[in-house]
C-alpha positions in Angstrom: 0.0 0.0 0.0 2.8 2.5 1.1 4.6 1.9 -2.6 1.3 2.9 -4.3 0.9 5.6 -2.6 5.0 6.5 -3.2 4.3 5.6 -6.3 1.2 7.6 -7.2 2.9 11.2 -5.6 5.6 11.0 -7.5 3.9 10.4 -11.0 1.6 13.6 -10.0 4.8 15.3 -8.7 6.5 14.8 -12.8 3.0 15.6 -14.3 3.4 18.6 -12.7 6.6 19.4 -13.3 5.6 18.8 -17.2 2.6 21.0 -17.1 5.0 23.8 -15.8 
């Protein structure tokens, strides 16, 4: 559960990034 949720914030975290 913990690496899903790792998992999950970090693909929002580079979607954001790329949307910058």
């Amino acid at each position: 559960m913990l690496t899903i949720l790792t998992l999950d914030t970090r693909a929002i975290l580079v979607v954001r990034e790329k949307h910058k």
